[in-house]
Short mmCIF file of the C-alpha atoms (twelve columns), coordinates in Angstrom:
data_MODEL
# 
_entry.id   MODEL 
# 
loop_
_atom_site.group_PDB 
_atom_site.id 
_atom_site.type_symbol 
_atom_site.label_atom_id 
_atom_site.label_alt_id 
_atom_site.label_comp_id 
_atom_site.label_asym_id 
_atom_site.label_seq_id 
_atom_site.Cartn_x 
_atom_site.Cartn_y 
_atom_site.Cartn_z 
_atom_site.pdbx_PDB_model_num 
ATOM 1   C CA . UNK A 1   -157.333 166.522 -34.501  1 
ATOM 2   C CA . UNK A 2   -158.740 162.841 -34.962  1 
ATOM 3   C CA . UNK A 3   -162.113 162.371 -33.723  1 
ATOM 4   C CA . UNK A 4   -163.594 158.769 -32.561  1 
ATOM 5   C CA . UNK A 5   -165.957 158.834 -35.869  1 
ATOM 6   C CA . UNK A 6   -162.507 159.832 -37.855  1 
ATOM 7   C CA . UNK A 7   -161.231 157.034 -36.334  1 
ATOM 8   C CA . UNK A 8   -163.432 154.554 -37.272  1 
ATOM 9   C CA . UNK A 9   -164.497 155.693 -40.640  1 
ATOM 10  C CA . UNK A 10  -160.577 155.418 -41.448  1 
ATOM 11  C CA . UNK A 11  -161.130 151.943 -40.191  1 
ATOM 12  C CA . UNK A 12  -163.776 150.957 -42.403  1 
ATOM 13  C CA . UNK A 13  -162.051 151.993 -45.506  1 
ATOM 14  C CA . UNK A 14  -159.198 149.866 -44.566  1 
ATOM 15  C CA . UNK A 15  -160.980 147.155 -43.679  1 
ATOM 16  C CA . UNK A 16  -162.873 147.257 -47.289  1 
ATOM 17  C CA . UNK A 17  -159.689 148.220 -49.148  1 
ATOM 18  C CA . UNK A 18  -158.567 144.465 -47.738  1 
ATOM 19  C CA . UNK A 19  -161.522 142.558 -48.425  1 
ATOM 20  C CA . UNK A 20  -161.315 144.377 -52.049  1 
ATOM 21  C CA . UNK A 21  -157.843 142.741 -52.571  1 
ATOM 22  C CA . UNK A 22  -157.981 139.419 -51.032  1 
ATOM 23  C CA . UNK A 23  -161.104 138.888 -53.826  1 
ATOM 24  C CA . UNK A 24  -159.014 139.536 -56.299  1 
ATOM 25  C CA . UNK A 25  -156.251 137.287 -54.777  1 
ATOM 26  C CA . UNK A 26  -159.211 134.358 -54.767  1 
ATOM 27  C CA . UNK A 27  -160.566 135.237 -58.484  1 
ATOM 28  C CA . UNK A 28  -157.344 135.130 -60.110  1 
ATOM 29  C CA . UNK A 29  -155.794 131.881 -59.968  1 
ATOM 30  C CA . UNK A 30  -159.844 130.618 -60.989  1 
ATOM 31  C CA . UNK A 31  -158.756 132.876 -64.331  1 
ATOM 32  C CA . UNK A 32  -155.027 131.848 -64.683  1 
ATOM 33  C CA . UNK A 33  -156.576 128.190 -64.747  1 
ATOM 34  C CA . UNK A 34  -159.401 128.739 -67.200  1 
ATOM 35  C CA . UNK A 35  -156.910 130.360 -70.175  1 
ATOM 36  C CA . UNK A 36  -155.441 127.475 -71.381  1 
ATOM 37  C CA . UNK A 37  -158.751 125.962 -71.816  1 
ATOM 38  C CA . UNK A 38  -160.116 128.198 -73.851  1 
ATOM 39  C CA . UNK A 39  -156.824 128.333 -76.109  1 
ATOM 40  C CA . UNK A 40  -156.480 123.974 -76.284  1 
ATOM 41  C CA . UNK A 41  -154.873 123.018 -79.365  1 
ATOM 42  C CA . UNK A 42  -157.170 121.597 -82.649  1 
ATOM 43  C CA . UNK A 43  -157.482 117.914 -82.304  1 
ATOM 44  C CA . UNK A 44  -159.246 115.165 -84.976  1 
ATOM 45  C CA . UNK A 45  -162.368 114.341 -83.755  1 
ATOM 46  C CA . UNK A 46  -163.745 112.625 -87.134  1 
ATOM 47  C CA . UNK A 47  -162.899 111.913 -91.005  1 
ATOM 48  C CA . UNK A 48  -163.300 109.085 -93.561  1 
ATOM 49  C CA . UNK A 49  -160.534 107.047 -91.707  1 
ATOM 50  C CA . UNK A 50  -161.614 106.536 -87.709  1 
ATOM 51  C CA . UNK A 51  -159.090 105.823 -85.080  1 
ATOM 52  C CA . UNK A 52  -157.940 102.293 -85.547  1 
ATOM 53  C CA . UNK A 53  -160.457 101.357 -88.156  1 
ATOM 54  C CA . UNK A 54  -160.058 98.519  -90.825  1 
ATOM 55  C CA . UNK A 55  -160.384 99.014  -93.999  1 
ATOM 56  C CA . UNK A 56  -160.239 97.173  -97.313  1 
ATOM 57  C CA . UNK A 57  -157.812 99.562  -99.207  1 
ATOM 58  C CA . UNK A 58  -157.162 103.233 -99.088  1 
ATOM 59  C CA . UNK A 59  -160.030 105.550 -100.123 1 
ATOM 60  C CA . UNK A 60  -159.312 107.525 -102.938 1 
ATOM 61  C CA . UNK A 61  -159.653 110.964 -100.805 1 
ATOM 62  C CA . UNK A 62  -158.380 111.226 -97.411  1 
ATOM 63  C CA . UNK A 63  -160.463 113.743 -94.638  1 
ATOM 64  C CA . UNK A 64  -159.552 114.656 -91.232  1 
ATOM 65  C CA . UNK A 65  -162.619 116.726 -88.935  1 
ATOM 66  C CA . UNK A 66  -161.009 118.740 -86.595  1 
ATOM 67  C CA . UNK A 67  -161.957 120.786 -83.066  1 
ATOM 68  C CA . UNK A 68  -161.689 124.077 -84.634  1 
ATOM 69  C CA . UNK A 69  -161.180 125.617 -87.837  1 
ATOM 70  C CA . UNK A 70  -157.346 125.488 -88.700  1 
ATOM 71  C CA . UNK A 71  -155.098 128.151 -90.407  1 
ATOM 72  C CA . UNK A 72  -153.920 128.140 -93.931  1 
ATOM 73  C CA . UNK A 73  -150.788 127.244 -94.793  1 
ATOM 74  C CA . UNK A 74  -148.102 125.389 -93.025  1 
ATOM 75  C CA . UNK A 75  -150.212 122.193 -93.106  1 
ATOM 76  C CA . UNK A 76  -149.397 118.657 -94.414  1 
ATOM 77  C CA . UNK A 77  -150.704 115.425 -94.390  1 
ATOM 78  C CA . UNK A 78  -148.649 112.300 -95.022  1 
ATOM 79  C CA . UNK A 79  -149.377 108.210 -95.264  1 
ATOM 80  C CA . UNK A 80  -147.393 105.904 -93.930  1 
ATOM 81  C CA . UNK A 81  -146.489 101.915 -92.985  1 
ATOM 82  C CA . UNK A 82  -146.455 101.489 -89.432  1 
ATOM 83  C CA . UNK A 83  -144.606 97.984  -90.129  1 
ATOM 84  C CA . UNK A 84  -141.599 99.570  -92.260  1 
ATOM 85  C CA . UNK A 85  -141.767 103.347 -91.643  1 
ATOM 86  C CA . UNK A 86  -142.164 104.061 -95.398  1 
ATOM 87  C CA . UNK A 87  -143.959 107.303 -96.182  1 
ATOM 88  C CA . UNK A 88  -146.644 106.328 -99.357  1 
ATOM 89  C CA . UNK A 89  -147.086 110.128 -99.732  1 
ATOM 90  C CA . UNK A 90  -147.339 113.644 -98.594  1 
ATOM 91  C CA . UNK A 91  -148.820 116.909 -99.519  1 
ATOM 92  C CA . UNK A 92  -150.710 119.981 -98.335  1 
ATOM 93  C CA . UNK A 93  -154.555 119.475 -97.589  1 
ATOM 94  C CA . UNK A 94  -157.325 121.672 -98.891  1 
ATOM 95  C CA . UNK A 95  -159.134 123.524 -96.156  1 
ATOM 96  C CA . UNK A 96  -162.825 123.691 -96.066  1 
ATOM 97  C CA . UNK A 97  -163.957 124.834 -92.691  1 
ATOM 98  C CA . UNK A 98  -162.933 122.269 -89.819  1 
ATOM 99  C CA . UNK A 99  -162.323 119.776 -93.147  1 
ATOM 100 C CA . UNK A 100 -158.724 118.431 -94.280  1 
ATOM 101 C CA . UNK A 101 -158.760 116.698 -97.382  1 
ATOM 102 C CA . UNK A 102 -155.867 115.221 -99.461  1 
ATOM 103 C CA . UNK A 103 -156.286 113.100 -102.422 1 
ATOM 104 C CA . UNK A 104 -154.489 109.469 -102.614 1 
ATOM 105 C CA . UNK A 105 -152.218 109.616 -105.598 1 
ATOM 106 C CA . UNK A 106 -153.327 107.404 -108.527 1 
ATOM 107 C CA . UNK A 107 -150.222 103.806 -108.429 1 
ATOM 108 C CA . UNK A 108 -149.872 104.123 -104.790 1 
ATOM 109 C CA . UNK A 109 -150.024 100.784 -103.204 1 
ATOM 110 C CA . UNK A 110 -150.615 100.039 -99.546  1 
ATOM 111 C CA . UNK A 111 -150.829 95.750  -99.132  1 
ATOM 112 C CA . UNK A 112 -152.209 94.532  -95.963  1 
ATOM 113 C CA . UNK A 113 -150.666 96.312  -92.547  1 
ATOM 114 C CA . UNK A 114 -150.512 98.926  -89.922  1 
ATOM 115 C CA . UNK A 115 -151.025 102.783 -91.487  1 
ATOM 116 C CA . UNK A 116 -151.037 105.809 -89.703  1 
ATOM 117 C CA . UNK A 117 -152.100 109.618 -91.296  1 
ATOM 118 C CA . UNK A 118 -150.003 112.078 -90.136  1 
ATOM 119 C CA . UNK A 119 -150.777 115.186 -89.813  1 
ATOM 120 C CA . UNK A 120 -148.818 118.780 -88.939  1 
ATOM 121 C CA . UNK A 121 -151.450 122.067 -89.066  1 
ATOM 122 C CA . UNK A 122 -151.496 125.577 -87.863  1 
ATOM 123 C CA . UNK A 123 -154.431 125.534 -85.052  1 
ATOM 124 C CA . UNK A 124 -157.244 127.853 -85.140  1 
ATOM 125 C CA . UNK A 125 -155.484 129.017 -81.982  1 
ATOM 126 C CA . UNK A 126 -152.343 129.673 -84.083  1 
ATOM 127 C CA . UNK A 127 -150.537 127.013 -82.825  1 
ATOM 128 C CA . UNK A 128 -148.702 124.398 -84.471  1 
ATOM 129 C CA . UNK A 129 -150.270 120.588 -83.812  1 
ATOM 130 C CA . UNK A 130 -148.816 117.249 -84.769  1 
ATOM 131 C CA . UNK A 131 -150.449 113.886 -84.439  1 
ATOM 132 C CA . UNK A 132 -151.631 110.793 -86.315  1 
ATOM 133 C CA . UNK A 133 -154.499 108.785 -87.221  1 
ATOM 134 C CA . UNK A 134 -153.553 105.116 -86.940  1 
ATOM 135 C CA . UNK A 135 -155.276 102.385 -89.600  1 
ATOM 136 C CA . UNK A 136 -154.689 98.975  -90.597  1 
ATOM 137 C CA . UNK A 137 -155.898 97.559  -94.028  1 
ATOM 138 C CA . UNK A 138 -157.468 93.985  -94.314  1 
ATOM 139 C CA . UNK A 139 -155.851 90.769  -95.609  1 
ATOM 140 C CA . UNK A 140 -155.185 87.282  -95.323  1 
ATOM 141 C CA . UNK A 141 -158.384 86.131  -96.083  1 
ATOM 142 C CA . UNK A 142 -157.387 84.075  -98.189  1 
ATOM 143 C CA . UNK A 143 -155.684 81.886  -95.561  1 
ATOM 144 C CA . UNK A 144 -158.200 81.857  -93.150  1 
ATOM 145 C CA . UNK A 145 -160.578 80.438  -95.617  1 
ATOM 146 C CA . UNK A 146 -158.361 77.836  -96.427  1 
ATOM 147 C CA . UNK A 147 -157.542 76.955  -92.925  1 
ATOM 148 C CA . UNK A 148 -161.725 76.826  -92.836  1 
ATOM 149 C CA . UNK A 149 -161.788 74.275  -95.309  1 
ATOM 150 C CA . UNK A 150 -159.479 72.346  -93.495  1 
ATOM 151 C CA . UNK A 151 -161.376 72.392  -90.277  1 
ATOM 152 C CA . UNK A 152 -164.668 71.054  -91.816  1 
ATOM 153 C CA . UNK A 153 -162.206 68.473  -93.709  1 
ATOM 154 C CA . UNK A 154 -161.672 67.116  -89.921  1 
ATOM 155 C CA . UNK A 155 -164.753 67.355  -88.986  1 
ATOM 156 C CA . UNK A 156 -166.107 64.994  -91.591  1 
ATOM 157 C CA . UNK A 157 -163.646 62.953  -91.392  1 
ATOM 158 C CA . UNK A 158 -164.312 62.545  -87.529  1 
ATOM 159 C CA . UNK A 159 -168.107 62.153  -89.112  1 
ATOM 160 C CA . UNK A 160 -167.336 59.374  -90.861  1 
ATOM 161 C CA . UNK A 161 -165.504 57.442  -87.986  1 
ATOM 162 C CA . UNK A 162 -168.535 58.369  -85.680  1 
ATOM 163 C CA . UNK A 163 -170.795 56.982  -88.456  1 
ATOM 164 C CA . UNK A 164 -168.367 53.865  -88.538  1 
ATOM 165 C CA . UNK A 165 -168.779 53.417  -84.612  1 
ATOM 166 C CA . UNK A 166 -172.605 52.284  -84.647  1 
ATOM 167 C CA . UNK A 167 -172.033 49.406  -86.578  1 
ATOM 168 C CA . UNK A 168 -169.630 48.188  -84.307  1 
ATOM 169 C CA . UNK A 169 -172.216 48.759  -81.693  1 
ATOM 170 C CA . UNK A 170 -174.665 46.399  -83.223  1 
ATOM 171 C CA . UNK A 171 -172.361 43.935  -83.925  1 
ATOM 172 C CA . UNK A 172 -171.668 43.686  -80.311  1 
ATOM 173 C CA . UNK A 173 -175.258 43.989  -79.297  1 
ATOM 174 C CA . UNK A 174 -175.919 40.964  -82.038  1 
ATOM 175 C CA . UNK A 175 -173.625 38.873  -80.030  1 
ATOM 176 C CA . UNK A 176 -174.556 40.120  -76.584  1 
ATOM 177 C CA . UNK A 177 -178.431 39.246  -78.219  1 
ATOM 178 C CA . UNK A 178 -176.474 35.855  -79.159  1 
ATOM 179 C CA . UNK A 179 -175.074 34.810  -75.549  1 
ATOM 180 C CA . UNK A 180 -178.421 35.746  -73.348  1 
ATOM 181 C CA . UNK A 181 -179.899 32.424  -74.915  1 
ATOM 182 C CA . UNK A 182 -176.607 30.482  -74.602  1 
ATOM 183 C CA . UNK A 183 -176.839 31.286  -70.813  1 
ATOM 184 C CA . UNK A 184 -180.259 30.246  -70.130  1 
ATOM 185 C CA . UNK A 185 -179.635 26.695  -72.197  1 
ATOM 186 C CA . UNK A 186 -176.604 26.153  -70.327  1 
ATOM 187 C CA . UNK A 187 -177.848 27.109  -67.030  1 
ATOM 188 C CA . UNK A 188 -181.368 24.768  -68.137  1 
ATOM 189 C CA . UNK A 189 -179.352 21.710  -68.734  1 
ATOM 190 C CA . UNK A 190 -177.208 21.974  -65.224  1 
ATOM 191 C CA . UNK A 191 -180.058 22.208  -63.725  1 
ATOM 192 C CA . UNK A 192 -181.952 18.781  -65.613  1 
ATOM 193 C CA . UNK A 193 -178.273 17.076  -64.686  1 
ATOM 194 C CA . UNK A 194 -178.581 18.057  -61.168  1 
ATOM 195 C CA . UNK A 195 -182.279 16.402  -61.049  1 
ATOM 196 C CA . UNK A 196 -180.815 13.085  -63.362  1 
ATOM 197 C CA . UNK A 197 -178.556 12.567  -60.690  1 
ATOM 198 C CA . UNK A 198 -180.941 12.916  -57.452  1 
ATOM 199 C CA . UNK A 199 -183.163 10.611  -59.366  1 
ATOM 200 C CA . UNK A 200 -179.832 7.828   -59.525  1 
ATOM 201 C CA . UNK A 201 -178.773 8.284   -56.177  1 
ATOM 202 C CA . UNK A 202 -183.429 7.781   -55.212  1 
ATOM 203 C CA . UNK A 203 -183.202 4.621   -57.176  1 
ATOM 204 C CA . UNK A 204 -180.640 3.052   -55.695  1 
ATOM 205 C CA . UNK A 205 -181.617 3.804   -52.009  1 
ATOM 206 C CA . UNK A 206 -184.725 1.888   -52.664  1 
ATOM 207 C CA . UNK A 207 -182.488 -0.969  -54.607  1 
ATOM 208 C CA . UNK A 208 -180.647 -1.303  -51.459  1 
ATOM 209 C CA . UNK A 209 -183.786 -1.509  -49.019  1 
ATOM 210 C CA . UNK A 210 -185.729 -3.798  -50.771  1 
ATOM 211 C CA . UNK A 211 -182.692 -6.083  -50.636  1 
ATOM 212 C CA . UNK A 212 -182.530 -5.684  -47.056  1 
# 
């Protein structure tokens, strides 16, 4: 026979047994989410050739720093021309710790361009990761200094018109110099031929009244 305390100490257990699994409803989904993390695949994240870097001409050993540690075995590293797609080389790296190291073999040429190092590895997480560094190697400096040269070739030769130009501005100023005198004498001797004749037309007014 079920008592009111039976009753509600059944109750209570039910009550916890739900709170129980609707906190382990809430917790895993947080745990579903954080396992992929924690298992992300080994990515560069250094080396002696940085993303997009220029560089004079390919070092003579190759290194790639990665996230984690990788596996042995099952890894390569390869070279190759962005511009034509040609592969320069290709082997397996030596491992040592988060290090990837592959040695440029001795003839190999790589002219001025866009380069990329490949990569395919074994992460530490067991995984297998593909990706690529990309490069470029100088050049054309050549033709930029020449196309310099050229420049300051115009620019003295606009120099030497510009030192060209102040000798036509004298000249002009020697006959602007020249005509400010002109002027005045000019301008003096209407003047004196105004007053000769005033002094005519004086005369002969007192001609005519003495006559009278």
């Amino acid at each position: 026979m079920n008592t009111p305390l039976t009753a509600i100490r059944l109750r209570s257990k039910a009550w916890a047994a739900a709170v129980l699994a609707g906190g382990m409803l809430a917790v895993a989904p947080g745990a579903w989410l954080a396992a992929p993390v924690a298992q992300a695949h080994d990515s560069v994240i250094g080396g002696s050739i940085e993303t997009d870097e220029v560089v004079e001409a390919l070092p003579d050993v190759i290194t790639l720093e990665f996230s984690g540690i990788p596996q042995e075995g099952f890894n390569t590293i390869a070279v190759s021309n962005v511009d034509t797609g040609e592969v320069l080389f290709s082997a397996e790296p030596s491992l040592d710790g988060r290090n990837l190291s592959i040695e440029v073999p001795e003839g190999t040429e790589a002219g001025p361009g866009q380069y990329q190092v490949g990569f395919s590895i074994t992460s530490s997480d067991g995984h297998a990761t593909r990706g690529a560094v990309p490069f470029s190697i100088a050049g054309g400096e050549e033709a930029g200094a020449g196309a310099a040269s050229s420049e300051d070739a115009t620019a003295g030769g606009s120099t030497d018109t510009a030192a060209d130009s102040p000798g036509e501005t004298e000249a002009s100023s020697t006959d602007d110099g020249l005509q400010g005198p002109v002027k005045w004498i000019a301008a003096a001797g209407g003047v004196l031929a105004l007053i000769a004749v005033a002094a005519v037309m004086i005369a002969k007014r007192r001609t005519l009244g003495e006559g009278q």
